[in-house]
N, CA, C and O of each residue as an XYZ file, in Angstrom:
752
protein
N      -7.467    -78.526     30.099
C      -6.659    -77.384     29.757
C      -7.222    -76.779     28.483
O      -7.585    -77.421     27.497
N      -7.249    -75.452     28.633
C      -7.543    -75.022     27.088
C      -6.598    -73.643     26.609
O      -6.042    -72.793     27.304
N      -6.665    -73.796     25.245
C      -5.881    -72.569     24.846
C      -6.875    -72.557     23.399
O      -7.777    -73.313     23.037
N      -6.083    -70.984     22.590
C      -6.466    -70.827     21.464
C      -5.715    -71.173     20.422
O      -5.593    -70.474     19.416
N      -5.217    -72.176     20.586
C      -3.889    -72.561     19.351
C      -4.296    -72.618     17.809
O      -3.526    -72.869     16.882
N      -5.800    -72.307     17.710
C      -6.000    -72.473     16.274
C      -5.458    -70.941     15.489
O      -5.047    -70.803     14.337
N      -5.636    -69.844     16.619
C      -5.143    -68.598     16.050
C      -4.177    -68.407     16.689
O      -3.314    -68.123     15.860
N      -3.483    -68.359     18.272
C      -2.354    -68.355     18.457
C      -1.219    -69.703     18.320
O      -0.732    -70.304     19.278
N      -0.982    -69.958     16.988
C      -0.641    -71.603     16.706
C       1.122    -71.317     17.325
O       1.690    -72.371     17.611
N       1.889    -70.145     17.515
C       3.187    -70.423     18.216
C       2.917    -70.451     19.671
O       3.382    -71.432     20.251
N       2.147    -69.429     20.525
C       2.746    -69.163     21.749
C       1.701    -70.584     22.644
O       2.094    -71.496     23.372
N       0.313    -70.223     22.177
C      -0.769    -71.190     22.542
C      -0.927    -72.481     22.731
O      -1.649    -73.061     23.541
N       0.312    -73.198     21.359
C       0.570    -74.129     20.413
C       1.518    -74.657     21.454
O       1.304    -75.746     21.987
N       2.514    -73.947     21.744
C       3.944    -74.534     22.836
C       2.945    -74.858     24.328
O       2.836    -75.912     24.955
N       2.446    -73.809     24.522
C       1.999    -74.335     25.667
C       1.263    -75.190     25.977
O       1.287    -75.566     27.150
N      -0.159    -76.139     24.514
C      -0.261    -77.126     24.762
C       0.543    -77.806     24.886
O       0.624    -78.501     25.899
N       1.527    -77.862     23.803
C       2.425    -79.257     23.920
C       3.014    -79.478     24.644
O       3.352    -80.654     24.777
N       3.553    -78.343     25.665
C       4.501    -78.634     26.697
C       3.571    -79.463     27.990
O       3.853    -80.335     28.812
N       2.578    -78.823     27.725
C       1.269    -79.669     29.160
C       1.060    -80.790     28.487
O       0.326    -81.489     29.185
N       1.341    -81.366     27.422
C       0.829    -82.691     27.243
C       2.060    -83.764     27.381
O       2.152    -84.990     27.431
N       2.897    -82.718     27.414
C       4.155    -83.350     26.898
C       4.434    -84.543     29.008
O       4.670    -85.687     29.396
N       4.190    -83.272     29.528
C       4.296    -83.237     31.077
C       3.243    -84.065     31.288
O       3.394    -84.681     32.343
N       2.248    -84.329     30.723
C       1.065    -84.888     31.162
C       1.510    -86.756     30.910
O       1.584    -87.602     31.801
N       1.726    -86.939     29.540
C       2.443    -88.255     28.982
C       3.139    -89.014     29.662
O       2.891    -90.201     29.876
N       4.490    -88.117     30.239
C       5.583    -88.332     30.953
C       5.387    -88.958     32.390
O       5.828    -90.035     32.791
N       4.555    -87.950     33.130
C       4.665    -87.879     34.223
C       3.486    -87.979     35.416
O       3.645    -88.124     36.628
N       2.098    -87.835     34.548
C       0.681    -88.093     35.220
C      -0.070    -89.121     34.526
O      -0.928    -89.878     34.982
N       0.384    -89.028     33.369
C      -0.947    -90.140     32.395
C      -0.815    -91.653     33.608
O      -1.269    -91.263     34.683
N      -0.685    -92.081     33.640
C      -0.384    -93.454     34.676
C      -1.222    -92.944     35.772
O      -2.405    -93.286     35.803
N      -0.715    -92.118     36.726
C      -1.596    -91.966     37.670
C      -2.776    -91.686     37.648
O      -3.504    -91.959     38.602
N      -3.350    -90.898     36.219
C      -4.476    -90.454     36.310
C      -5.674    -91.976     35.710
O      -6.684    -92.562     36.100
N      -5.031    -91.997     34.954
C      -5.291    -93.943     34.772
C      -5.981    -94.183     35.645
O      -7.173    -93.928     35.815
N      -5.188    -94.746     36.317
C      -5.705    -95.481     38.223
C      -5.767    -94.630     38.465
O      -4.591    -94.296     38.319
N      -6.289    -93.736     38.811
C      -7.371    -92.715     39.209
C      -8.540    -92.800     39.063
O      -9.395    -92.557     39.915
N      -8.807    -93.378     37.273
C      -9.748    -92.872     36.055
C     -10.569    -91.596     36.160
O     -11.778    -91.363     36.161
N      -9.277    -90.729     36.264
C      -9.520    -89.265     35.706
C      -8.589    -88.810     34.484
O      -7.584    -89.511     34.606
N      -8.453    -88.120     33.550
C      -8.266    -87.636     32.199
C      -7.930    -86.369     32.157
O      -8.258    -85.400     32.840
N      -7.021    -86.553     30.993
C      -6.580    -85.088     30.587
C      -7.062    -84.899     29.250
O      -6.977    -85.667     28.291
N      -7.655    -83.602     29.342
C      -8.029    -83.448     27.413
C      -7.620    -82.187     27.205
O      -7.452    -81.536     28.236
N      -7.402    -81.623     26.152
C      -6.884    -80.287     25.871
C      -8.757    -79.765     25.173
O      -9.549    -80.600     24.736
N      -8.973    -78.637     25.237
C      -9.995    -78.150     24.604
C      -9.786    -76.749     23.814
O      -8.734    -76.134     23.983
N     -10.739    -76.275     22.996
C     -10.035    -74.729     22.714
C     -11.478    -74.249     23.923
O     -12.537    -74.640     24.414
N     -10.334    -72.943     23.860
C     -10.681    -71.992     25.195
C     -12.639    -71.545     24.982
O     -13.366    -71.663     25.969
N     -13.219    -71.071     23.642
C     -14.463    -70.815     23.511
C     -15.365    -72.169     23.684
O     -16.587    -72.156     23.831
N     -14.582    -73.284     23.642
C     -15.154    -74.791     23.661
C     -15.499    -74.761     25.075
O     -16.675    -74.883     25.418
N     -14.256    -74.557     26.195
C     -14.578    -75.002     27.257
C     -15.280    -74.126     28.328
O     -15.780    -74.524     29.380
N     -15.212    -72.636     27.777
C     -16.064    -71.794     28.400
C     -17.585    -72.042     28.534
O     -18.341    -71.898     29.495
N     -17.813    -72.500     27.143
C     -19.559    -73.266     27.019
C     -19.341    -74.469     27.773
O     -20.369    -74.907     28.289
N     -18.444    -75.030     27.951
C     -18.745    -76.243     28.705
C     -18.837    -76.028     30.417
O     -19.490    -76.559     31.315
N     -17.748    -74.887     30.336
C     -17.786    -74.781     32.339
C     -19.354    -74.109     32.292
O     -20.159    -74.791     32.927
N     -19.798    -73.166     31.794
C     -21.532    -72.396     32.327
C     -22.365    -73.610     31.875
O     -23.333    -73.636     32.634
N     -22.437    -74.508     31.103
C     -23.462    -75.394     31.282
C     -23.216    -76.917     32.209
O     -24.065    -77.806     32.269
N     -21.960    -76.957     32.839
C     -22.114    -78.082     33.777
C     -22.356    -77.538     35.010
O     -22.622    -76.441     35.503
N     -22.123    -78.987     35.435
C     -22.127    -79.140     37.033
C     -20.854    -79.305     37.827
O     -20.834    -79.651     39.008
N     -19.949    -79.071     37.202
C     -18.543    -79.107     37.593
C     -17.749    -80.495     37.602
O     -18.052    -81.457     36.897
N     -16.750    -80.454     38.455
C     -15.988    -81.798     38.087
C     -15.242    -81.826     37.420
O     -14.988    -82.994     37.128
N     -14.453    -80.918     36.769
C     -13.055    -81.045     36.447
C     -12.313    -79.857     36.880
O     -12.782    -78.853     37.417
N     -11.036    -80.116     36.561
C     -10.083    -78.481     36.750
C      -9.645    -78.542     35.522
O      -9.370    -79.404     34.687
N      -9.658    -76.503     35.709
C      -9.570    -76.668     34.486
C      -8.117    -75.065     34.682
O      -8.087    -73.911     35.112
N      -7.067    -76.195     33.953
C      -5.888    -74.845     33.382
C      -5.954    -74.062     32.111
O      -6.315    -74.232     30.946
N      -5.239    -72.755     33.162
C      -5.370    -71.838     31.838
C      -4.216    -70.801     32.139
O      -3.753    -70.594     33.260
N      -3.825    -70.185     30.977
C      -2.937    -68.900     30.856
C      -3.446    -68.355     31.850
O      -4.569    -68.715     32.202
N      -2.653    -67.202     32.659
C      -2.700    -66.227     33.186
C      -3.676    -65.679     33.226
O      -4.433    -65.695     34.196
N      -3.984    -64.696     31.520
C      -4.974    -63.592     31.461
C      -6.565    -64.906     31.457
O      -7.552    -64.653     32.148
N      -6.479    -66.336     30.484
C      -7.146    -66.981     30.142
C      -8.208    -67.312     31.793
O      -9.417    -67.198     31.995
N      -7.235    -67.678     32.565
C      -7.425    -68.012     33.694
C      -8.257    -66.248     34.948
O      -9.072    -66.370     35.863
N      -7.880    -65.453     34.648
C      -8.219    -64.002     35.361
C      -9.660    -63.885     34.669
O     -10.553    -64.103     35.488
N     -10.102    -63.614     33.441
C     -10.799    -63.234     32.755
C     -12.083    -64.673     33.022
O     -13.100    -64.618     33.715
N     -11.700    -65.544     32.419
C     -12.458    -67.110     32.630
C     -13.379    -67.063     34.425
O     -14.554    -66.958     34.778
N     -12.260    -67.185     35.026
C     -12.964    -67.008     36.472
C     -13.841    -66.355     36.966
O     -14.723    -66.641     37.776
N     -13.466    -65.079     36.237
C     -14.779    -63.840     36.904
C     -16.077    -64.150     35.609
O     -16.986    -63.321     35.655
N     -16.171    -64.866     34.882
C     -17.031    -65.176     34.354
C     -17.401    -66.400     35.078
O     -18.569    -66.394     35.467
N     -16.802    -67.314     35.325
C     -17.479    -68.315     35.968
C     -17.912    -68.180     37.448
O     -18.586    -69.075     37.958
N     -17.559    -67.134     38.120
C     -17.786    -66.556     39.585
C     -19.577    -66.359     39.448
O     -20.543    -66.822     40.054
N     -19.365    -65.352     38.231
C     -20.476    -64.243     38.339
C     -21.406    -65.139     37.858
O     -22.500    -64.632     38.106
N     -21.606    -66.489     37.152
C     -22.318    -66.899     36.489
C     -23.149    -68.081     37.603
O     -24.271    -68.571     37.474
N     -22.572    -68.203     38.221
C     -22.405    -69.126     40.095
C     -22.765    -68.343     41.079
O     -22.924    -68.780     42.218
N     -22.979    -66.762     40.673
C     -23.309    -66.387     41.947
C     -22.827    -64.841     41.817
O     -23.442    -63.998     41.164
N     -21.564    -64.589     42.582
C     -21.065    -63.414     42.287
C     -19.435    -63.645     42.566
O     -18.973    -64.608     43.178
N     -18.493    -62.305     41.851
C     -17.303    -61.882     42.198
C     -16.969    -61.844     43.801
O     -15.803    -62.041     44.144
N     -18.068    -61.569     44.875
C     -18.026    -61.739     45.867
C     -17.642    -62.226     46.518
O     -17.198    -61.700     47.539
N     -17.596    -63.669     46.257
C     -17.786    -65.120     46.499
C     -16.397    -65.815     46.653
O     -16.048    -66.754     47.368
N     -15.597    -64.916     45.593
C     -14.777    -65.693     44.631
C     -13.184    -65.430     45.602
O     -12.744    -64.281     45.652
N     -12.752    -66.080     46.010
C     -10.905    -65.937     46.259
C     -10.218    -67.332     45.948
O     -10.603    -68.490     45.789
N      -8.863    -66.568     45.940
C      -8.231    -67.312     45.084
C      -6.820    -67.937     45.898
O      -6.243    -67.242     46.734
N      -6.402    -69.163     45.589
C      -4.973    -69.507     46.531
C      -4.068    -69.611     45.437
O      -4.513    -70.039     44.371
N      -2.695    -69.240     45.541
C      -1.571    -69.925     44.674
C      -0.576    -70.711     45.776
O       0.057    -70.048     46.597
N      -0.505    -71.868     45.740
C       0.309    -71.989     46.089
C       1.762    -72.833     45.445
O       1.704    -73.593     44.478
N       2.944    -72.535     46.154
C       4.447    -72.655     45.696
C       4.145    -74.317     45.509
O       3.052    -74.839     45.726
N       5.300    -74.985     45.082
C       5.533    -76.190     45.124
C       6.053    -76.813     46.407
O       6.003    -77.960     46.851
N       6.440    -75.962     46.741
C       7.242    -76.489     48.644
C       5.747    -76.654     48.945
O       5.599    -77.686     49.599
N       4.690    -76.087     48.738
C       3.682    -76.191     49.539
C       3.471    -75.295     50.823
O       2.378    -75.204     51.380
N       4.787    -74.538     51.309
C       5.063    -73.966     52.160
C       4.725    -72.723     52.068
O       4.624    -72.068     53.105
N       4.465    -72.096     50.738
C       4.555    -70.817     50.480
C       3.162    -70.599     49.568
O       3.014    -71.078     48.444
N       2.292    -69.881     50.190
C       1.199    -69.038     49.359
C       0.488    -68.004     49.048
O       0.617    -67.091     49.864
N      -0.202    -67.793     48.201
C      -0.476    -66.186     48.487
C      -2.150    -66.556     48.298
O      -2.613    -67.476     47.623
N      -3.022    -65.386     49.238
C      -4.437    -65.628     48.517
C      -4.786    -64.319     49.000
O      -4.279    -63.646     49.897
N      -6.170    -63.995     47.895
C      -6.209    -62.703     47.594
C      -8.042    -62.880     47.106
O      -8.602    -63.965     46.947
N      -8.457    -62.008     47.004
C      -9.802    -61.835     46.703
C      -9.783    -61.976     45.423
O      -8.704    -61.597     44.967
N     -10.556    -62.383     44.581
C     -10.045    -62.589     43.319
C     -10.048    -61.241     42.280
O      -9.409    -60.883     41.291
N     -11.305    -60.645     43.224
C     -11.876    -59.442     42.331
C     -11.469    -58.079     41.969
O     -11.556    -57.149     41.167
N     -10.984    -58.529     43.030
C      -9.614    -57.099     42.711
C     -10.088    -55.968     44.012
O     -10.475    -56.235     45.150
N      -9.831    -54.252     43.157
C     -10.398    -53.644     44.636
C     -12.059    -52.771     43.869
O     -12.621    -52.692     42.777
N     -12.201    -52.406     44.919
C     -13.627    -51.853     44.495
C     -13.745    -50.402     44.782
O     -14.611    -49.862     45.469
N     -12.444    -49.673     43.966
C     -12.498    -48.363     43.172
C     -13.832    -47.942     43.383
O     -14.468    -47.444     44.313
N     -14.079    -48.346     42.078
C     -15.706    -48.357     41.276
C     -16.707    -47.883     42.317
O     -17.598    -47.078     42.044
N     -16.467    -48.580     43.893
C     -17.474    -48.500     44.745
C     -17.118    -47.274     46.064
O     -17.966    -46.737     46.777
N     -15.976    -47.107     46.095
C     -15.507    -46.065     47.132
C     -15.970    -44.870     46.042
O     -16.756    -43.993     46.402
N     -15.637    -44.894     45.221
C     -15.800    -43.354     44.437
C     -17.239    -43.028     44.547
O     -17.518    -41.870     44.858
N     -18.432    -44.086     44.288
C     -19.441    -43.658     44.692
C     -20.009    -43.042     45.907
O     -20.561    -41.944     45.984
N     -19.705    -44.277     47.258
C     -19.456    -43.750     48.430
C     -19.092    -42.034     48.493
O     -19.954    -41.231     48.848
N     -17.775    -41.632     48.121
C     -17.075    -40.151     48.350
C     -18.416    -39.509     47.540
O     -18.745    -38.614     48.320
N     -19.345    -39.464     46.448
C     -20.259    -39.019     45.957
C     -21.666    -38.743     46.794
O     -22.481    -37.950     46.321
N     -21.894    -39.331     47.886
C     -22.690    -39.584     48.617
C     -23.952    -40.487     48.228
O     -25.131    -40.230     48.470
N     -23.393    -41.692     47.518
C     -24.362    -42.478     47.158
C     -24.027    -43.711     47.791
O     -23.069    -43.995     48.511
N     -25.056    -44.438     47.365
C     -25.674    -46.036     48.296
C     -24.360    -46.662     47.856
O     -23.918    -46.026     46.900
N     -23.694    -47.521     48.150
C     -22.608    -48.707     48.086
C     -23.111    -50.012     48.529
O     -24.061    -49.986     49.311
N     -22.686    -51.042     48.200
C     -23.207    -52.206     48.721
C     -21.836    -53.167     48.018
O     -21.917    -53.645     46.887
N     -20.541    -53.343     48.958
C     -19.440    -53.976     48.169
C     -19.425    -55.413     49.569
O     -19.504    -55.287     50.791
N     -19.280    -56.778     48.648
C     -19.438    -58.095     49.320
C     -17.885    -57.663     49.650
O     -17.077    -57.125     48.892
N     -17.701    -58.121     51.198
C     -16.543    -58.420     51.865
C     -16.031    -59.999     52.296
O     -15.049    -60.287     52.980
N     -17.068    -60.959     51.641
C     -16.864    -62.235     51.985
C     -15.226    -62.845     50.917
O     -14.428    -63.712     51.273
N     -15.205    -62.375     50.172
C     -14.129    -62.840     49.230
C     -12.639    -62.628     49.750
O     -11.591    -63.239     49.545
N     -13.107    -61.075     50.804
C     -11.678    -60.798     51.016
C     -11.989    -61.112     52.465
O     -11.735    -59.987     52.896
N     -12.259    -61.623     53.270
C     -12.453    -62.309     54.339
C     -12.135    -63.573     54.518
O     -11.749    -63.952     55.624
N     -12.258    -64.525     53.334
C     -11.535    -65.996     52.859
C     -10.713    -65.604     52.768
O      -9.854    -65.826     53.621
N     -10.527    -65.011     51.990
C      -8.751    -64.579     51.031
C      -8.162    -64.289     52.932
O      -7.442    -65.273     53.099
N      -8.147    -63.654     53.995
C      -7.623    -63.656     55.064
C      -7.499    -64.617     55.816
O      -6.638    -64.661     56.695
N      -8.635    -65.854     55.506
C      -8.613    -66.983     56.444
C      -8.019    -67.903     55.855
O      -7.815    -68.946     56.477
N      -7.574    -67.768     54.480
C      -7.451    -69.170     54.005
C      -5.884    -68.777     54.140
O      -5.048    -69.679     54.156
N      -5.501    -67.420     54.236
C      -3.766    -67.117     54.377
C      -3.719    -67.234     56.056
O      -2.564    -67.364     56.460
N      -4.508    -67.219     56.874
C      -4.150    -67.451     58.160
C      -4.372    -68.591     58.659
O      -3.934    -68.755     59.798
N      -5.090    -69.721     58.020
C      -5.650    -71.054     57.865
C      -4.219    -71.784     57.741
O      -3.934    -72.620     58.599
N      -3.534    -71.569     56.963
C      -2.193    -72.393     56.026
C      -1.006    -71.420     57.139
O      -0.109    -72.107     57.629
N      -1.010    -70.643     57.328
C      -0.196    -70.175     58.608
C      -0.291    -70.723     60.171
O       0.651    -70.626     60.957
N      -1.749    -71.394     60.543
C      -1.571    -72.163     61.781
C      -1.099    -73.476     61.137
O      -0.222    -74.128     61.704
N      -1.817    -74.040     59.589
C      -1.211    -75.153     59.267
C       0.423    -75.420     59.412
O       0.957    -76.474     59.760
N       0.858    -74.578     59.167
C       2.685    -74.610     59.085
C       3.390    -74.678     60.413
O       4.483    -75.169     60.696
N       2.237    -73.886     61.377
C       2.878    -73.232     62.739
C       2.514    -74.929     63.835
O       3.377    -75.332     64.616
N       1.296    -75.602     63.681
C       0.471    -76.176     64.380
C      -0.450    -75.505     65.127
O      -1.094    -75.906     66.097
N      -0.451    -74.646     64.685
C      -1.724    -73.937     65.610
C      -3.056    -73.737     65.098
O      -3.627    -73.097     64.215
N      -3.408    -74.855     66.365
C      -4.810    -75.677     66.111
C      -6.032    -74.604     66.421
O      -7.070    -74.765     65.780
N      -5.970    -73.655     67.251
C      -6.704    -72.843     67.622
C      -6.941    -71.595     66.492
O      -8.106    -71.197     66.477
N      -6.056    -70.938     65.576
C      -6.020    -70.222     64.687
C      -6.529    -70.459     63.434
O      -6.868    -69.574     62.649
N      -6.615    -72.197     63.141
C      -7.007    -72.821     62.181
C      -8.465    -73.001     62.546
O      -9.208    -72.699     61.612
N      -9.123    -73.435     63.713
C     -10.527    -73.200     64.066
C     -11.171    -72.072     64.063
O     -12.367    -72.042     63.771
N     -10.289    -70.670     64.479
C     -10.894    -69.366     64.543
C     -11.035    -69.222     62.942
O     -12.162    -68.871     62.592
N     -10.006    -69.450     61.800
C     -10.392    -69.572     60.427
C     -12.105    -70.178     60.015
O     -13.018    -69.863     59.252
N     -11.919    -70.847     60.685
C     -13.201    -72.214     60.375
C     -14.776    -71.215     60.773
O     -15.825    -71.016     60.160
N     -14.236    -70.781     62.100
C     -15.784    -70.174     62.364
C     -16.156    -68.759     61.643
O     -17.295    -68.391     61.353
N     -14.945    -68.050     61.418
C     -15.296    -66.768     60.785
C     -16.050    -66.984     59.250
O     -17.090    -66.447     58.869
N     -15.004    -68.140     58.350
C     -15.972    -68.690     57.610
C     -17.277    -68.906     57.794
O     -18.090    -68.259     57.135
N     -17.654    -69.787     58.656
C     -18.794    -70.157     59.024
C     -19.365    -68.851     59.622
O     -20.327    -69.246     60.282
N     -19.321    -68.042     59.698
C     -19.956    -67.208     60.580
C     -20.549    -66.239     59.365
O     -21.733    -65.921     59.479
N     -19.846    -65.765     58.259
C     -19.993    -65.481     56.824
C     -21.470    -66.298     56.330
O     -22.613    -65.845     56.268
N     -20.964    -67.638     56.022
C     -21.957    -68.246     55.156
C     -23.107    -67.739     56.276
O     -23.636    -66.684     55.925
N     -23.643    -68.322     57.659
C     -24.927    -68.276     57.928
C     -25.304    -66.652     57.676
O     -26.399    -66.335     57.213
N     -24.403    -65.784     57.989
C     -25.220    -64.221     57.927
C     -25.560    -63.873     56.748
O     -26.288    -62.900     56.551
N     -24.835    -65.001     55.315
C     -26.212    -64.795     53.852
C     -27.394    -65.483     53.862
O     -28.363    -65.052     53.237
N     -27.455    -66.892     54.736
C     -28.266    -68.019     55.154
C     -29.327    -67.226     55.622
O     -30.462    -67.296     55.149
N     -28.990    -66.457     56.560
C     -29.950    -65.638     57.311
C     -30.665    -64.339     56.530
O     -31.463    -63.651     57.166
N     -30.313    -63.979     54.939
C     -31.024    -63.156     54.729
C     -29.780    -61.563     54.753
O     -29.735    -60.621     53.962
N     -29.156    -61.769     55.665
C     -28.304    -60.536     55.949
C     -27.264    -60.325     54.592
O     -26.406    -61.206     54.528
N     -27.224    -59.577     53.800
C     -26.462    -59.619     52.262
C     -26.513    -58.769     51.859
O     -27.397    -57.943     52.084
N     -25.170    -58.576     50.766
C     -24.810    -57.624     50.128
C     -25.577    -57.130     48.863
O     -26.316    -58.079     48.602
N     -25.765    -56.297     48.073
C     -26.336    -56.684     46.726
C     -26.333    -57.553     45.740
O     -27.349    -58.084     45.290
N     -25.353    -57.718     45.408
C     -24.836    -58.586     44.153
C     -25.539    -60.287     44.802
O     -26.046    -61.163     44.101
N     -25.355    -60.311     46.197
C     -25.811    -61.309     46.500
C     -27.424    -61.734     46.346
O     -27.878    -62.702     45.736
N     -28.170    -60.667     47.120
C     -29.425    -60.035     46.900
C     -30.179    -60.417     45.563
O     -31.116    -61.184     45.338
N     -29.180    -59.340     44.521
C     -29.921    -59.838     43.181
C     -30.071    -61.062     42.748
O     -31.116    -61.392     42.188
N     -28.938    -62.018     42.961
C     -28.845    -63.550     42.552
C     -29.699    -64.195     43.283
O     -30.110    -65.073     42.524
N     -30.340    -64.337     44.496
C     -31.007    -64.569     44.762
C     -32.512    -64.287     44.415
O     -33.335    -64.969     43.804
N     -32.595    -63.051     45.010
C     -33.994    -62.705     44.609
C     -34.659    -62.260     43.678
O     -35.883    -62.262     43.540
N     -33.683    -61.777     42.864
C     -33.740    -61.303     41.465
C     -33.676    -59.337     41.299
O     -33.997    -58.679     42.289
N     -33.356    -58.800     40.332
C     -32.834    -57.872     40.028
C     -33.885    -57.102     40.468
O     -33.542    -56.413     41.429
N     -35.100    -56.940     40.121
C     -36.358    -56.062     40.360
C     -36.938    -56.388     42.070
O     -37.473    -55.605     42.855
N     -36.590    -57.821     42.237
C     -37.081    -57.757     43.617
C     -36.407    -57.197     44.903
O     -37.168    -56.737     45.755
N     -35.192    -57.184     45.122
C     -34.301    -56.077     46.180
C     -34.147    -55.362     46.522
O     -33.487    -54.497     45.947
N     -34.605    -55.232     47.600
C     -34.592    -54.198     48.512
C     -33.266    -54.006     49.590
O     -33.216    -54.393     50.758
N     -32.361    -53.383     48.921
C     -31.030    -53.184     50.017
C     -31.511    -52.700     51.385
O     -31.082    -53.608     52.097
N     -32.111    -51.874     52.176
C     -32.434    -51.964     52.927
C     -33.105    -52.687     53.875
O     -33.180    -52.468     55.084
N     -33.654    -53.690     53.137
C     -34.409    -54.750     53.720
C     -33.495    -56.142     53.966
O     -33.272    -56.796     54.985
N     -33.120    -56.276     52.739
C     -32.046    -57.435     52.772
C     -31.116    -57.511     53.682
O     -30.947    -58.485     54.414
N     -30.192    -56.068     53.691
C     -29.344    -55.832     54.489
C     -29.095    -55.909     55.720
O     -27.991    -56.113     56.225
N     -30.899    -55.626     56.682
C     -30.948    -55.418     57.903
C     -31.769    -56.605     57.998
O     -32.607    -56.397     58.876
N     -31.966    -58.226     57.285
C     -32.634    -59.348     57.127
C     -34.117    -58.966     57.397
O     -34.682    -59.789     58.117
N     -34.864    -57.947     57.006
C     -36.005    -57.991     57.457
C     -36.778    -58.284     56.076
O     -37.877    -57.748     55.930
N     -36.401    -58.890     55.322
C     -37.019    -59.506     53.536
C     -37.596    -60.346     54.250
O     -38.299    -61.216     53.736
């Protein structure tokens, strides 16, 4: 978990203590026998720590801490593209998931301009399977939860194959080497 409690020492400050407080009470034991750990970090601490690992922990955060953090750690992994997001309720019953990235304004307005666009639809394509995924989960429907599975799968191989968006493009091949037209129609 991280916050900025050295400069926000009331609002930042409660909210460590209340996660540790919860942590003491009610997980420290399990995480024990687990031997997994809770540490509090400050927020610029653990930002250098998520871009230089390899992952392996979760990591909580405020709201904005958590919105802002992610699309840095998306883009730094790959792209915003990539990235969707689940909340789910405590019943477990109830969730919402959503692309993380928001909408792509930015990219229709160009479009209406008559220029090139290149916006990844894989983020909001999870964000649909993983809400229709947890909807056969609830329902039993085993067939809706497989059609989830392959559309996924059907996503990953058409970047496997070369077939990609920009943002994808560049991370791969690099900024000077992409050719949207080429990439796009896999003939790179």
């Amino acid at each position: 978990m991280s916050t900025k409690n050295t400069i926000l020492k009331r609002y930042d400050g409660r909210f460590k203590d209340i996660f540790e407080e919860i942590y003491q009470k009610q997980y420290k034991q399990e995480f024990e026998q687990k031997n997994i750990w809770y540490e509090h970090r400050l927020i610029d601490d653990m930002v250098a720590q998520a871009l230089k690992s390899s992952g392996g922990f979760v990591w909580a955060c405020k709201n904005y801490d958590g919105d802002v953090q992610s699309d840095i750690v998306a883009q730094g992994y790959g792209s915003l593209g990539l990235m969707s997001s689940v909340l789910i309720c405590p019943d477990g019953k109830t969730i919402e998931s959503e692309a993380a990235h928001g909408t792509v304004t930015r990219h229709y307005r160009e479009h209406q301009k008559g220029k090139a666009t290149s916006t990844n639809p894989i983020a909001s394509i999870f964000a649909w399977t993983r809400g229709l995924e947890h909807r056969g989960k609830l329902d039993g429907n085993e067939e809706l939860k497989r059609w989830c599975h392959l559309l996924e799968e059907s996503c990953i191989e058409t970047v496997n194959s070369q077939k990609m968006t920009k943002d994808l493009a560049i991370c791969i091949h690099g900024l000077n080497k992409y050719d949207l037209e080429k990439i796009s129609d896999g003939s790179s």
